[in-house]
C-alpha positions, 0 to 999 in steps of 0.5 A: 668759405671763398669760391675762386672760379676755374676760369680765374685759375686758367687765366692765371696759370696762362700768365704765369706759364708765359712769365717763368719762361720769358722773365728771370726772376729778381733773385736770380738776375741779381745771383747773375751780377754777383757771380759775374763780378766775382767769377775768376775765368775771363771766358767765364765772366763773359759768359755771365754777361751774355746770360745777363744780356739774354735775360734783359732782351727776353724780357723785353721782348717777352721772348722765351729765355731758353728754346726749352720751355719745360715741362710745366710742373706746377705746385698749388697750396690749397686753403682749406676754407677755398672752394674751387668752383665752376670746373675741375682744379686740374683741368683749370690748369691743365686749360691755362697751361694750354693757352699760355703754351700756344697763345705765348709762342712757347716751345710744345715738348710734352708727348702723349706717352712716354714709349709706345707713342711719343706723339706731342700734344701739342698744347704742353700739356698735361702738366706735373701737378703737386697740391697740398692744403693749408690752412686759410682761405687762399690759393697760391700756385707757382709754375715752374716750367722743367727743362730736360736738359737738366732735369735729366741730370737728377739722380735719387740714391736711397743711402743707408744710415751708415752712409751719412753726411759724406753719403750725401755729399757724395752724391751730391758731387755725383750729380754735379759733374754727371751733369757738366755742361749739359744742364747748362751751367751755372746751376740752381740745385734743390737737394730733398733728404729724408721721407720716402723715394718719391717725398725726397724727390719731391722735396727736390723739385721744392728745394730747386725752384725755392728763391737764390736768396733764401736759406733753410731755416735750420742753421745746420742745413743752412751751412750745408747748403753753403758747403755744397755750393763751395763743392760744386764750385770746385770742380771747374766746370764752370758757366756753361761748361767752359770752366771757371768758378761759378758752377753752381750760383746756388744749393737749396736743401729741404728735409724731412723725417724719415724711417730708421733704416733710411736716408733718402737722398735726390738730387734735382738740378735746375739750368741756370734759368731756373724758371718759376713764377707765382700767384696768390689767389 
């Protein structure tokens, strides 16, 4: 059995908040350079260049990417064999969302509740928290903060069978020209398929924040994603709704087993910001 401390846990949820929203990330900065040599649109490439240009000074400055700094969903594997000591897991990390929120200058979005009393928090917090225990006695967590600019582009469609892949694709397609310009462009989209309607919307989330060079590891999944980037790319919508070819920069899918009777299906698109950063404790 290891113990790892709260105050271990606040002080890291505290950095990473402030790393994911100021710091784009390795695969998606270099997502940037190949989209821009390859995007045919002068308008467009100009437009990646700005991003690309907004992502250097942000980083130097440690300036928020985006005024929209998310709400802060969080995903933790818990080691079996990890005991959390000294506090309460979601406290610590509601705790270090708090202080990364505050102490780092970061846009407060979240209201205490969602229709009778949309007054802020002030702090960002409470935080989307998603736990799984693993095997080993490690803690990983990853912050993913979720702007709605594009989160409210999702779309969750509980197909048939019948349906198919055309039903998928369909829907995929649905939600990429919904959401246009609006969810700033070019995108990062996780698509979830299979479980139930909150598993494949949870796959979604997962799939949206997984790495631009990462693959699903089933070939047949794996020339999807590659298909559905195709798609999108072809409807023009273009970097920041401007048009050109570069609309979607990349697809992840995740999947999992599902009933006879169905075929979940979720959409989650990510602004090309694409905002996560992580930690092995």
């Amino acid at each position: 059995m290891r113990d790892i401390s709260c105050d271990t846990i606040t002080q890291a949820v505290k950095e990473l908040c402030i790393q994911a929203c100021c710091v784009v990330t390795k695969d998606m900065y270099e997502a940037f350079s190949k989209a821009k040599e390859k995007e045919q649109s002068p308008l467009g490439k100009d437009i990646l260049g700005k991003i690309l240009e907004n992502a250097d000074i942000a980083k130097k400055e440690m300036m928020p990417i985006c005024q929209d700094t998310g709400m802060t969903v969080v995903f933790v594997e818990i080691g079996q064999e990890v005991h959390i000591i000294n506090g309460y897991l979601e406290d610590a990390i509601n705790e270090g969302i708090a202080q990364g929120y505050t102490q780092g200058f970061l846009r407060k979005s979240v209201v205490k509740d969602p229709i009778y009393h949309r007054d802020n928090t002030q702090n960002n917090t409470p935080a989307v928290i998603h736990t799984k225990i693993v095997p080993g006695d490690k803690l990983k967590i990853k912050v993913a903060p979720k702007g709605f600019g594009s989160e409210n582009k999702g779309i969750l469609k509980m197909l048939v069978p019948a349906d198919g892949l055309e039903g998928v694709k369909k829907v995929f397609l649905e939600a990429v020209e919904n959401a246009g310009p609006n969810a700033c462009p070019p995108l990062v989209v996780g698509v979830g398929v299979g479980g139930t309607m909150e598993k494949c919307a949870i796959l979604a989330k997962e799939a949206a924040i997984r790495a631009a060079d990462s693959k699903n590891p089933n070939p047949e999944y794996a020339k999807l994603e590659e298909e559905l980037v195709e798609l999108a790319n072809k409807t023009g919508v273009g970097p920041q709704g401007l048009g050109g070819n570069t609309t979607a920069l990349k697809v992840n899918i995740e999947v999992y087993p599902t009933h006879i009777a169905g075929l979940p299906v979720c959409i989650n698109i990510n602004c090309h910001a694409a905002r996560h950063a992580d930690i092995e404790l």
